[in-house]
N, CA, C and O atoms as a Tripos MOL2 file, in Angstrom:
@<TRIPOS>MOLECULE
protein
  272   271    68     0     0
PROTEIN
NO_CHARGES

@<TRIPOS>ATOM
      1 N          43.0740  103.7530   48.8310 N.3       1 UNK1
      2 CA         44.0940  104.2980   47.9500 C.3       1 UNK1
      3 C          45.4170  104.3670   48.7050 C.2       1 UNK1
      4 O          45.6300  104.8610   49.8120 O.2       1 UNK1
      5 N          46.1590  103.8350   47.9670 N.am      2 UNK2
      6 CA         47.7880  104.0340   48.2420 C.3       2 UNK2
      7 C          48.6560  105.3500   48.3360 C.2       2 UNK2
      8 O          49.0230  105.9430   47.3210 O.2       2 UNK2
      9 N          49.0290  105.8620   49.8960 N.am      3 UNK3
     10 CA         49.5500  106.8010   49.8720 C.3       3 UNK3
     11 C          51.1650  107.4540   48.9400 C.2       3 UNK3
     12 O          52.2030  106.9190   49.3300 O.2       3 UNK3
     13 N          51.2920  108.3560   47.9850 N.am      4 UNK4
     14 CA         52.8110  108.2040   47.6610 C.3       4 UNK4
     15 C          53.7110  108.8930   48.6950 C.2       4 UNK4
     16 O          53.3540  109.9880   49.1290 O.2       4 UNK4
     17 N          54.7220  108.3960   49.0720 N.am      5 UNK5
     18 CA         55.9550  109.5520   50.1130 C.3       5 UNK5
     19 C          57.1990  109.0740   49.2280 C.2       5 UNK5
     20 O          57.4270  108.0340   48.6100 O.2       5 UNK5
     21 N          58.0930  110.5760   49.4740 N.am      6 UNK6
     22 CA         59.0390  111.1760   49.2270 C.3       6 UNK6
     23 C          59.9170  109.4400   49.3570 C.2       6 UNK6
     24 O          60.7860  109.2840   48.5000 O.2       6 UNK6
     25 N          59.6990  108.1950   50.3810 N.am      7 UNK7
     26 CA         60.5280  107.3420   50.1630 C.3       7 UNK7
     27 C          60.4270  106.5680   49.2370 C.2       7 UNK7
     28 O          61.4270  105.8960   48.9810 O.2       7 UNK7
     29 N          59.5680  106.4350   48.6550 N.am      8 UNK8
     30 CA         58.8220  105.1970   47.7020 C.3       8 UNK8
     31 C          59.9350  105.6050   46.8880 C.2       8 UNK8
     32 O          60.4450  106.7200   46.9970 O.2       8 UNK8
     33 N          60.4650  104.4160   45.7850 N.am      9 UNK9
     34 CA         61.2890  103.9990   44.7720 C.3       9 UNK9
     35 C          60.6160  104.3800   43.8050 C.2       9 UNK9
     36 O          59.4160  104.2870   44.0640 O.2       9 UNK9
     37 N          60.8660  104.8610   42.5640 N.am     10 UNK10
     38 CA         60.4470  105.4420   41.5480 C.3      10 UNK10
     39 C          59.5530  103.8250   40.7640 C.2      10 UNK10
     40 O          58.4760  103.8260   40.1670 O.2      10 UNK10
     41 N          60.5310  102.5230   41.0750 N.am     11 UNK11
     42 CA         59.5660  101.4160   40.7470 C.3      11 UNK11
     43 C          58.2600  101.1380   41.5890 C.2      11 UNK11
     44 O          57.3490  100.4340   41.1520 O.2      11 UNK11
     45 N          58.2370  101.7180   42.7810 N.am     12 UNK12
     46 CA         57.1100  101.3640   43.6910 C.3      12 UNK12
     47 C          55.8500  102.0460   43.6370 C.2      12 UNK12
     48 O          54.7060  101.7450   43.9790 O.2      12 UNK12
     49 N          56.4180  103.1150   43.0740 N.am     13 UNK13
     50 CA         54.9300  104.3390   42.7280 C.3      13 UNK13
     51 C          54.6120  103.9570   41.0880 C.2      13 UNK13
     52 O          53.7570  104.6090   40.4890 O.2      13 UNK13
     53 N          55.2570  103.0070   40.4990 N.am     14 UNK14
     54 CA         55.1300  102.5490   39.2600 C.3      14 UNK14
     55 C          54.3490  101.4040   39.3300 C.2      14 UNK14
     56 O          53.7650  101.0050   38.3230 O.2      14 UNK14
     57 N          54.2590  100.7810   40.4730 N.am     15 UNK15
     58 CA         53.1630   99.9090   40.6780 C.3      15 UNK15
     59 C          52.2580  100.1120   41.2680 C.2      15 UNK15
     60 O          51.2510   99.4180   41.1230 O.2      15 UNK15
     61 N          52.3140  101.0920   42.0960 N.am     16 UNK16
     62 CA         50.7320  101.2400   42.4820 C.3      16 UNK16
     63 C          50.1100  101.7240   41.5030 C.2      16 UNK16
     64 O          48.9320  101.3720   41.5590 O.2      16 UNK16
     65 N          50.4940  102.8590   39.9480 N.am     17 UNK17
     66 CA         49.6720  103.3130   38.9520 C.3      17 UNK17
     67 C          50.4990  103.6520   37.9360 C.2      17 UNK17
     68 O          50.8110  104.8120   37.6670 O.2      17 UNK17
     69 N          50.9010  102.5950   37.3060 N.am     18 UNK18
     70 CA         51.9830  103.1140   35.8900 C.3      18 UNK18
     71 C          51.5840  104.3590   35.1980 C.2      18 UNK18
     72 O          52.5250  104.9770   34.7010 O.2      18 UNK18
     73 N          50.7060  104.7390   35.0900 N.am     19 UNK19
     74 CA         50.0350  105.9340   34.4980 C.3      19 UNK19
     75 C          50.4980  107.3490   35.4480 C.2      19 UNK19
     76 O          50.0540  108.4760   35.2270 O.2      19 UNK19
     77 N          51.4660  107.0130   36.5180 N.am     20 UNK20
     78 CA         52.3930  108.0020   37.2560 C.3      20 UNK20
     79 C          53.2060  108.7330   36.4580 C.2      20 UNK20
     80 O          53.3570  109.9500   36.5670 O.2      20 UNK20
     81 N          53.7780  107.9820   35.5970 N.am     21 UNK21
     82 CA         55.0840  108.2060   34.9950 C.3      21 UNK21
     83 C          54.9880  108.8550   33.7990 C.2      21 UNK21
     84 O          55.8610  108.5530   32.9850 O.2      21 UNK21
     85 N          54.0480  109.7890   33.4060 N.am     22 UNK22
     86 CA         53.8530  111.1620   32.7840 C.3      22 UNK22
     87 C          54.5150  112.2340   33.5410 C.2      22 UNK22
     88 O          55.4420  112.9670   33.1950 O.2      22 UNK22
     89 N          53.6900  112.1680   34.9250 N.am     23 UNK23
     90 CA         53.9270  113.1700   36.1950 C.3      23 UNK23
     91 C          55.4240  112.8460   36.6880 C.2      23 UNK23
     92 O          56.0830  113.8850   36.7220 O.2      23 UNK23
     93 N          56.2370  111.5820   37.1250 N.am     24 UNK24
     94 CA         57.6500  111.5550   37.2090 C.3      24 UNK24
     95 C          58.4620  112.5360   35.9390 C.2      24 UNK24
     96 O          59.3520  113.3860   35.9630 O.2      24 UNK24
     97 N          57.5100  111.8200   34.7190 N.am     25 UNK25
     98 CA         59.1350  112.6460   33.9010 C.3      25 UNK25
     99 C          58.8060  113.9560   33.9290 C.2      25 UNK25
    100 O          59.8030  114.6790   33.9130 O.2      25 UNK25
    101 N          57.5780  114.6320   33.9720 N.am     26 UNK26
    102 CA         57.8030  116.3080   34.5340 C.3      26 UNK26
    103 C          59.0570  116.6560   35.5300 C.2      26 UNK26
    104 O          59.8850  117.5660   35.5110 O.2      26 UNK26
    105 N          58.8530  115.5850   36.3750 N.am     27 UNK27
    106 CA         60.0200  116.1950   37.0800 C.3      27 UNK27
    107 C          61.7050  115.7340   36.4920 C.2      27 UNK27
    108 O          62.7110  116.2450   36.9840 O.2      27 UNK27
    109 N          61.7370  115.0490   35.7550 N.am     28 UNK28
    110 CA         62.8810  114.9340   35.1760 C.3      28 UNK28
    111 C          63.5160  113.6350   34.8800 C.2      28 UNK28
    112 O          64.4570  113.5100   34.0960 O.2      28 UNK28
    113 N          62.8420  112.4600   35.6850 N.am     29 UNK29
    114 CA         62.8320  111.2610   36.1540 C.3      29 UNK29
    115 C          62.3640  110.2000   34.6210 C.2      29 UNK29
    116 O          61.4060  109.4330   34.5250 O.2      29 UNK29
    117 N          63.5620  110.5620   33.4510 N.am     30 UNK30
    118 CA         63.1460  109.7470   32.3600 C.3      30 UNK30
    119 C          63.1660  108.3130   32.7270 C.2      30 UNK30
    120 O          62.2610  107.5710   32.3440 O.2      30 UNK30
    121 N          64.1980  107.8620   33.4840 N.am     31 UNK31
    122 CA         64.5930  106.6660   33.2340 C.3      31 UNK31
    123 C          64.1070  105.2700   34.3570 C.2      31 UNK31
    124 O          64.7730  104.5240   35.0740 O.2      31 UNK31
    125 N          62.6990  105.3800   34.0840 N.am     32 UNK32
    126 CA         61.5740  103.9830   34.1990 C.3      32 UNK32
    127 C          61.7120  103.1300   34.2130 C.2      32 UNK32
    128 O          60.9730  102.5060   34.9750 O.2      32 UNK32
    129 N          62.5620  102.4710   33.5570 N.am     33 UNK33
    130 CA         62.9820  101.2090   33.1950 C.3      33 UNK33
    131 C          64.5690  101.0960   33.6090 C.2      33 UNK33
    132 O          65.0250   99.9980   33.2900 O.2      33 UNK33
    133 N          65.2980  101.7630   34.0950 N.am     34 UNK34
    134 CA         66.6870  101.6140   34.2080 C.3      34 UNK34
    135 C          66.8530  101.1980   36.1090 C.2      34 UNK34
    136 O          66.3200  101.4160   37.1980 O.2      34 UNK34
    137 N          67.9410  100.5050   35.4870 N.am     35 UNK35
    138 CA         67.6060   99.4410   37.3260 C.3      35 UNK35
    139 C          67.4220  100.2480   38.7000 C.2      35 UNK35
    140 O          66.8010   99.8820   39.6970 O.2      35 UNK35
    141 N          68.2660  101.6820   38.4470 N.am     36 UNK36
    142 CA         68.0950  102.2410   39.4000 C.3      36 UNK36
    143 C          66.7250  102.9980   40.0190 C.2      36 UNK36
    144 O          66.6390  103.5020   41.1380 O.2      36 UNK36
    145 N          65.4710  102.9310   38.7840 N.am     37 UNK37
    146 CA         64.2730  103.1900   39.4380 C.3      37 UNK37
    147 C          63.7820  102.0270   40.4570 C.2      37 UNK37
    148 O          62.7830  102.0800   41.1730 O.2      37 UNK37
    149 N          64.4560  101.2610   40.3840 N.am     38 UNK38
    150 CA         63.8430  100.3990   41.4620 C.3      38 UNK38
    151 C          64.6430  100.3160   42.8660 C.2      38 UNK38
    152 O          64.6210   99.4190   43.7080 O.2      38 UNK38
    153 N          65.2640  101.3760   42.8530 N.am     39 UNK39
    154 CA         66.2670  101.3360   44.1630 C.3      39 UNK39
    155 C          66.1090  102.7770   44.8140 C.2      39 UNK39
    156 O          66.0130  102.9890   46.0220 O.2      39 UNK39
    157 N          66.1000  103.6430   43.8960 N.am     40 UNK40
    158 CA         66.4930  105.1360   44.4760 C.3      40 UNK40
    159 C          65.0680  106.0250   44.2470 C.2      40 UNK40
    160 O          64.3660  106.1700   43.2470 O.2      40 UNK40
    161 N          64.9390  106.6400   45.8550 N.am     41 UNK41
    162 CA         63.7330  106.8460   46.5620 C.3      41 UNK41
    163 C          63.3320  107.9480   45.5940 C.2      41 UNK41
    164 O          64.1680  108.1630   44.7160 O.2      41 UNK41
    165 N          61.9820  108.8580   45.5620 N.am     42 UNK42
    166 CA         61.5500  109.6340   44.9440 C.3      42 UNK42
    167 C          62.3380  110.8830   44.9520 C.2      42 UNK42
    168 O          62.4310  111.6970   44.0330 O.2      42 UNK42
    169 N          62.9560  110.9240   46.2550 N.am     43 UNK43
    170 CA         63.6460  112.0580   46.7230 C.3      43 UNK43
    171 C          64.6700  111.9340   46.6260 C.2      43 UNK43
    172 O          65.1130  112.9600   47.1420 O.2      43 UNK43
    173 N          65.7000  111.2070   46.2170 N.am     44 UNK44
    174 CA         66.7750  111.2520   45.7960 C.3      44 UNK44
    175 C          66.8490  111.5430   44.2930 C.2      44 UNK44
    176 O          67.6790  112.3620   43.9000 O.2      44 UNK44
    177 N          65.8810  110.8100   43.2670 N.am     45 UNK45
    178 CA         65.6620  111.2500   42.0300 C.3      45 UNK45
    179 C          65.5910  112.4670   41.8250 C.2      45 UNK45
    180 O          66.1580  113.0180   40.8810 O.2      45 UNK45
    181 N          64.8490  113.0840   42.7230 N.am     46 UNK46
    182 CA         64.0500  114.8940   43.0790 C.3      46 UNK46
    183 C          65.5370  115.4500   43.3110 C.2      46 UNK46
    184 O          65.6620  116.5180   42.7100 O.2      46 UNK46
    185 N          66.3590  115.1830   43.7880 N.am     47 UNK47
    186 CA         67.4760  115.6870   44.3120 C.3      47 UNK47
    187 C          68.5880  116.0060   43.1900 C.2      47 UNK47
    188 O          69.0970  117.1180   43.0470 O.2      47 UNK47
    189 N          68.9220  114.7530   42.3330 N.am     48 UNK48
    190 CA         69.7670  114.4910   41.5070 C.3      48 UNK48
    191 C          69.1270  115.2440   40.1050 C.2      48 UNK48
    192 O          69.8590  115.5300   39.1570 O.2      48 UNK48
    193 N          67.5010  115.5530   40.1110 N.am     49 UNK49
    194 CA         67.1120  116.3130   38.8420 C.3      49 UNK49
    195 C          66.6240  117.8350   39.2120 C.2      49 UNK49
    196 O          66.0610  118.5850   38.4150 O.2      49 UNK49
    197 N          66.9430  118.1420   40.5530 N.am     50 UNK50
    198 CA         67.0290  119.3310   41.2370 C.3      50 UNK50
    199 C          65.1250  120.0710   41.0720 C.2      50 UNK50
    200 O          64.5440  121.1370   40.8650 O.2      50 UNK50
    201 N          64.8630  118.7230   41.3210 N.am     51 UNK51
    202 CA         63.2340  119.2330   42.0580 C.3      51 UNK51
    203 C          62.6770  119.2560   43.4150 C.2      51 UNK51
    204 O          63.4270  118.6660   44.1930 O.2      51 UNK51
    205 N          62.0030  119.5590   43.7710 N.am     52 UNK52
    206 CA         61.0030  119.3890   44.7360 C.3      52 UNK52
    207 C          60.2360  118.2530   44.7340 C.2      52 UNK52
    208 O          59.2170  118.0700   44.0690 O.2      52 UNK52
    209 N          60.9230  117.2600   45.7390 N.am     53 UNK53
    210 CA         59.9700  116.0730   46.3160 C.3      53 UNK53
    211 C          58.6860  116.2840   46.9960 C.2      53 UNK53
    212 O          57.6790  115.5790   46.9310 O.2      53 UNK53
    213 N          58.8590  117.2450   47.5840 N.am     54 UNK54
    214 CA         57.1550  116.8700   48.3630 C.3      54 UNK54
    215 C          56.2370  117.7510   47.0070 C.2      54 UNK54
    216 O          55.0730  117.3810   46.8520 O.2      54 UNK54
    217 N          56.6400  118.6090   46.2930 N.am     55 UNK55
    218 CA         55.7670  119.2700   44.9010 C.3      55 UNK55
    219 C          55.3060  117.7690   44.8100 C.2      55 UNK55
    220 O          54.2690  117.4010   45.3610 O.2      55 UNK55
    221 N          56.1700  116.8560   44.0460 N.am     56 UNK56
    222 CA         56.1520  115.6580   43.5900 C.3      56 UNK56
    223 C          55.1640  114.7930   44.1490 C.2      56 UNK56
    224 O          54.0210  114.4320   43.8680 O.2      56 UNK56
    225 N          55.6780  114.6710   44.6880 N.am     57 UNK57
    226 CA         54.6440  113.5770   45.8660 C.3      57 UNK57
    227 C          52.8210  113.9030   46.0290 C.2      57 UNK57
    228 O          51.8420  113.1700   45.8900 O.2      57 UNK57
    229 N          52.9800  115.3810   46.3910 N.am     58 UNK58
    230 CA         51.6770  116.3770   46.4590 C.3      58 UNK58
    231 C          50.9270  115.9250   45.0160 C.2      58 UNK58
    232 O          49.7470  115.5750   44.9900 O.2      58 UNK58
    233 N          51.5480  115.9680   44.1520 N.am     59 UNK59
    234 CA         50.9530  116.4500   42.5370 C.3      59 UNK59
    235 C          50.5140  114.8180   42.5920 C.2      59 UNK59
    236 O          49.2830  114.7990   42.5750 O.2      59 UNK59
    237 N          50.9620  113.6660   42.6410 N.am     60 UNK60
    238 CA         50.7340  112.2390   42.2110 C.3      60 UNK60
    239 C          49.9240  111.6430   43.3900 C.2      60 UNK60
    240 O          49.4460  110.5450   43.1030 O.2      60 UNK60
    241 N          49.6830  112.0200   44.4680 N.am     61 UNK61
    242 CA         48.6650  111.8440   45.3950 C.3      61 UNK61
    243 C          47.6410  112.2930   45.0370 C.2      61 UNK61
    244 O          46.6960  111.5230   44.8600 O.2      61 UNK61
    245 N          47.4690  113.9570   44.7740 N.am     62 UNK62
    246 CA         46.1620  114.6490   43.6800 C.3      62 UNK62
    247 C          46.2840  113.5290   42.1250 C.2      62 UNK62
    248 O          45.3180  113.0490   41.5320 O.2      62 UNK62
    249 N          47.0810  113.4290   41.9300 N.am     63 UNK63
    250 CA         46.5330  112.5250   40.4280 C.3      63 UNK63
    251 C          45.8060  110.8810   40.7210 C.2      63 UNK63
    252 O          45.0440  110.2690   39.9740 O.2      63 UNK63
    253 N          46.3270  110.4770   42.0110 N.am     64 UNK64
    254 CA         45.7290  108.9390   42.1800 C.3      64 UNK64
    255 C          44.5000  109.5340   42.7030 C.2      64 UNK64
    256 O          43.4990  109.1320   42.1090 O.2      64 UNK64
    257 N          44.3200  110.2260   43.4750 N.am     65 UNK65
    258 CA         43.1660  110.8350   44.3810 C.3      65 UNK65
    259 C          42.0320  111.0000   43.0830 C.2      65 UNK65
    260 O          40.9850  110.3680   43.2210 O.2      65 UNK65
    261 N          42.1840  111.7400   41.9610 N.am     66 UNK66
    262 CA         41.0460  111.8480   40.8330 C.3      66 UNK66
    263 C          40.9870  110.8850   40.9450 C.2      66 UNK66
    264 O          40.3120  110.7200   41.9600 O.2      66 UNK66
    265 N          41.3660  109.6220   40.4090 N.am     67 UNK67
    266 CA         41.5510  108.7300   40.0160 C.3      67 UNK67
    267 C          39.8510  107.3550   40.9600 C.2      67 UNK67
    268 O          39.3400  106.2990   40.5850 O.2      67 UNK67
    269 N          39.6590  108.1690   42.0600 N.am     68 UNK68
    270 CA         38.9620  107.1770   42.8620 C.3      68 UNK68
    271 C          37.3850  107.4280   42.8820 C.2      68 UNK68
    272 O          36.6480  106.6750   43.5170 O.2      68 UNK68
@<TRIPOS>BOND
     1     1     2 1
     2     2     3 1
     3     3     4 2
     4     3     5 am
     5     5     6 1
     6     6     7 1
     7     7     8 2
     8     7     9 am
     9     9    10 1
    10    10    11 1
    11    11    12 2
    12    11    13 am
    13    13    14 1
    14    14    15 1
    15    15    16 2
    16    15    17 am
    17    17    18 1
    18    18    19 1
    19    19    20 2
    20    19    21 am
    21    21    22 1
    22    22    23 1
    23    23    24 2
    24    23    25 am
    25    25    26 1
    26    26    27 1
    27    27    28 2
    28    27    29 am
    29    29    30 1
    30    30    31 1
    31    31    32 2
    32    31    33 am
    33    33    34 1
    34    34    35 1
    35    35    36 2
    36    35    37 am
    37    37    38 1
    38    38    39 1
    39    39    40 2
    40    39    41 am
    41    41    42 1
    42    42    43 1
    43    43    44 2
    44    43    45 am
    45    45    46 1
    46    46    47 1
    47    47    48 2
    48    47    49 am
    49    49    50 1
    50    50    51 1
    51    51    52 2
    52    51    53 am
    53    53    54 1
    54    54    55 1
    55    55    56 2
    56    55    57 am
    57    57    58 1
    58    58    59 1
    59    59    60 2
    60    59    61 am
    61    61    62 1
    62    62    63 1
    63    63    64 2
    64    63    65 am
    65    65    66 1
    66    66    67 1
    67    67    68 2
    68    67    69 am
    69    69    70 1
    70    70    71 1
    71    71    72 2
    72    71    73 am
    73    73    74 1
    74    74    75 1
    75    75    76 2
    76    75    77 am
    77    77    78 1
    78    78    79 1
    79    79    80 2
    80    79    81 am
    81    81    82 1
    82    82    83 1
    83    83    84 2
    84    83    85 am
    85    85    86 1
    86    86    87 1
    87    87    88 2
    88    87    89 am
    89    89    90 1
    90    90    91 1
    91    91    92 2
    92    91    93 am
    93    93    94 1
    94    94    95 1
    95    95    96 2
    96    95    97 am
    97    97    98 1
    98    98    99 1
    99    99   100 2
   100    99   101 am
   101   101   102 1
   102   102   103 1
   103   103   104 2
   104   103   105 am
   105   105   106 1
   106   106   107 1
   107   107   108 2
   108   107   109 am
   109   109   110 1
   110   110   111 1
   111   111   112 2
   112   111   113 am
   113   113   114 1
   114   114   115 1
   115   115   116 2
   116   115   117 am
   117   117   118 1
   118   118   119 1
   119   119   120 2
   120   119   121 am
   121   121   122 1
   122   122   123 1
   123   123   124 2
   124   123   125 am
   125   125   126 1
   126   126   127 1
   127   127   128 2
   128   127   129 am
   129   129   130 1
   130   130   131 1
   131   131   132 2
   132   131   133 am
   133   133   134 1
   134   134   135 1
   135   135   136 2
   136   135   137 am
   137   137   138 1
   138   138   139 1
   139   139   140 2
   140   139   141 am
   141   141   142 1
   142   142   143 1
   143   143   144 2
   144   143   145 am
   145   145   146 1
   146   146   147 1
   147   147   148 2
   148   147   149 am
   149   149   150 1
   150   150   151 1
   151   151   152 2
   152   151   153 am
   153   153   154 1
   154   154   155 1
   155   155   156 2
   156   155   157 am
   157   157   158 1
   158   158   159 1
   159   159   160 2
   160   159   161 am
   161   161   162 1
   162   162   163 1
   163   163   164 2
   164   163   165 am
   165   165   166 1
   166   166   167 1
   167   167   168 2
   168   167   169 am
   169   169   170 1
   170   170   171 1
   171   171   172 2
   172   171   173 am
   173   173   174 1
   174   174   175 1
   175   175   176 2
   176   175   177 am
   177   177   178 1
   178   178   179 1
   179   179   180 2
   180   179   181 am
   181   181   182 1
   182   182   183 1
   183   183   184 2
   184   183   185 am
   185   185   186 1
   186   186   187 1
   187   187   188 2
   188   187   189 am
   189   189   190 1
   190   190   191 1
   191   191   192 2
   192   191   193 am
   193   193   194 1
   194   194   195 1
   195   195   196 2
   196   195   197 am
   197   197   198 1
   198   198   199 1
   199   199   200 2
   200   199   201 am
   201   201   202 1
   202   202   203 1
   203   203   204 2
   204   203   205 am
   205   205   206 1
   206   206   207 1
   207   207   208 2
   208   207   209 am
   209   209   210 1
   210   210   211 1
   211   211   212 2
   212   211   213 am
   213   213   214 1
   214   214   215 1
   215   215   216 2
   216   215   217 am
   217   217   218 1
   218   218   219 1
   219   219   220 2
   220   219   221 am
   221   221   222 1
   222   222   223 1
   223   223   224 2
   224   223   225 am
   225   225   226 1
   226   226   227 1
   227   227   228 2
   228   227   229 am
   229   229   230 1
   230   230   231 1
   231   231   232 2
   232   231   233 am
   233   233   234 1
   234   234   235 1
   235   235   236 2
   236   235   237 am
   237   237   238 1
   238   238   239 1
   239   239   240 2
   240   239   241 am
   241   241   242 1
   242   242   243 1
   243   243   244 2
   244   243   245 am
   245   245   246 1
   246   246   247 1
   247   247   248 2
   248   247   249 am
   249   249   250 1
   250   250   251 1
   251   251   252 2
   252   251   253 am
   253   253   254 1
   254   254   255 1
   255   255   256 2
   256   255   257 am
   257   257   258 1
   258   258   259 1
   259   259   260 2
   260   259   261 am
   261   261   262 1
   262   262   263 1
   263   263   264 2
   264   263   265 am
   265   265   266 1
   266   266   267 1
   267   267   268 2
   268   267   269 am
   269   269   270 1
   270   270   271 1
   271   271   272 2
@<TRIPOS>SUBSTRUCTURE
     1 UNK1         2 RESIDUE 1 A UNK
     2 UNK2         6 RESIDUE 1 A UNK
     3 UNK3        10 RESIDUE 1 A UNK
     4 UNK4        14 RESIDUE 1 A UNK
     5 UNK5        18 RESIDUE 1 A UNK
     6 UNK6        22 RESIDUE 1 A UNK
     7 UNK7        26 RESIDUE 1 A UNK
     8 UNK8        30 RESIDUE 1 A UNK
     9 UNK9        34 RESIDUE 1 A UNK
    10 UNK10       38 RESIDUE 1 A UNK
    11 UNK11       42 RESIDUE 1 A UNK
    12 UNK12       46 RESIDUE 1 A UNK
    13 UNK13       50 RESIDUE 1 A UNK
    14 UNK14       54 RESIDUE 1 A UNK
    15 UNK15       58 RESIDUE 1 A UNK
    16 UNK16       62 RESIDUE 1 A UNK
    17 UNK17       66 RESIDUE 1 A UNK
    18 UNK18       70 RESIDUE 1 A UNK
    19 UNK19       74 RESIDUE 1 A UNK
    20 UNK20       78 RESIDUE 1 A UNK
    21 UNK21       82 RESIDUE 1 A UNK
    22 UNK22       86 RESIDUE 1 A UNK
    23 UNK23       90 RESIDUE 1 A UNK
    24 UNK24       94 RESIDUE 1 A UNK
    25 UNK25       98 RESIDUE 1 A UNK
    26 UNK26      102 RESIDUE 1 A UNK
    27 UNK27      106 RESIDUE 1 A UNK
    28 UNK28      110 RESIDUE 1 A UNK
    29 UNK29      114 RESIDUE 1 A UNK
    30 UNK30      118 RESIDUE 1 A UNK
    31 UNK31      122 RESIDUE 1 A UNK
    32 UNK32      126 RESIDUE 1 A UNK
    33 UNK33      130 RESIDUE 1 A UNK
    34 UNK34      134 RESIDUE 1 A UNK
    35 UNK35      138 RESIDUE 1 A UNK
    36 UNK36      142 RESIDUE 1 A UNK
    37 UNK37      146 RESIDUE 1 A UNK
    38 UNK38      150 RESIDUE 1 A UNK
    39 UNK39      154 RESIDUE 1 A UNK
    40 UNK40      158 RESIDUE 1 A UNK
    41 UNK41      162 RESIDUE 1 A UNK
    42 UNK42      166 RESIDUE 1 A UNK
    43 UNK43      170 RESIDUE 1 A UNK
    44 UNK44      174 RESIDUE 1 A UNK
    45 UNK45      178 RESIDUE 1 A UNK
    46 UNK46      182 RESIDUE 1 A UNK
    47 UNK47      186 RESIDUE 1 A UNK
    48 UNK48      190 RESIDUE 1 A UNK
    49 UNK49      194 RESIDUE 1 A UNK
    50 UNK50      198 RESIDUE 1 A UNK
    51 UNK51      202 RESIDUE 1 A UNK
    52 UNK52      206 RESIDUE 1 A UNK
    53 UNK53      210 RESIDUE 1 A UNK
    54 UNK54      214 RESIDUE 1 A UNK
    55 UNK55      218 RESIDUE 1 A UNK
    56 UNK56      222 RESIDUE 1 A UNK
    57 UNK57      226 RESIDUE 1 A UNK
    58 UNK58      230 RESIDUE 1 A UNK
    59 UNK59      234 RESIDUE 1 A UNK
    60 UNK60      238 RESIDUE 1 A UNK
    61 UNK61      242 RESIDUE 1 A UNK
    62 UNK62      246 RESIDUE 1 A UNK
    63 UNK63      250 RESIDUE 1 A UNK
    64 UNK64      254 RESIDUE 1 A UNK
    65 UNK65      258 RESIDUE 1 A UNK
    66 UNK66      262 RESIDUE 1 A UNK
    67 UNK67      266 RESIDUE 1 A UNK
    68 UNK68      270 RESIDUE 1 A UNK
C-alpha cells in the first residue's frame, strides 16, 4: 500500500485511490479536476482551506489502510 504525505499533489493521491476524494472535499479541497490539483501539495490545499494536513493525511492513510 501506498503511503499518503502532506507532499503528494491532490492529483497524486487521486491516483493511487480516486475514491479519496470524498475525504479531500471534507477538508475543503472541491476542486479535483481544476489544473491546480495536479500541482499544489496536500498541504498547501490544507493551508489555503485552513485545515490540518497531517489530520488529512492521517484520515486517508486509515481509509486506504481498510481498504487492504
Amino acid at each position: 500500500m501506498e503511503q499518503i504525505t502532506k507532499d503528494m499533489s491532490i492529483g497524486q493521491v487521486l491516483l493511487v485511490d480516486p475514491e479519496t476524494a470524498p475525504i479531500m472535499m471534507e477538508y475543503g479541497m472541491h476542486c479535483m479536476g481544476c489544473p491546480f490539483s495536479q500541482m499544489e501539495s496536500l498541504a498547501a490545499g490544507c493551508l489555503a482551506h485552513g485545515t490540518d494536513p497531517d489530520e488529512l493525511v492521517d484520515k486517508l492513510n486509515a481509509f486506504l489502510a481498510s481498504k487492504v
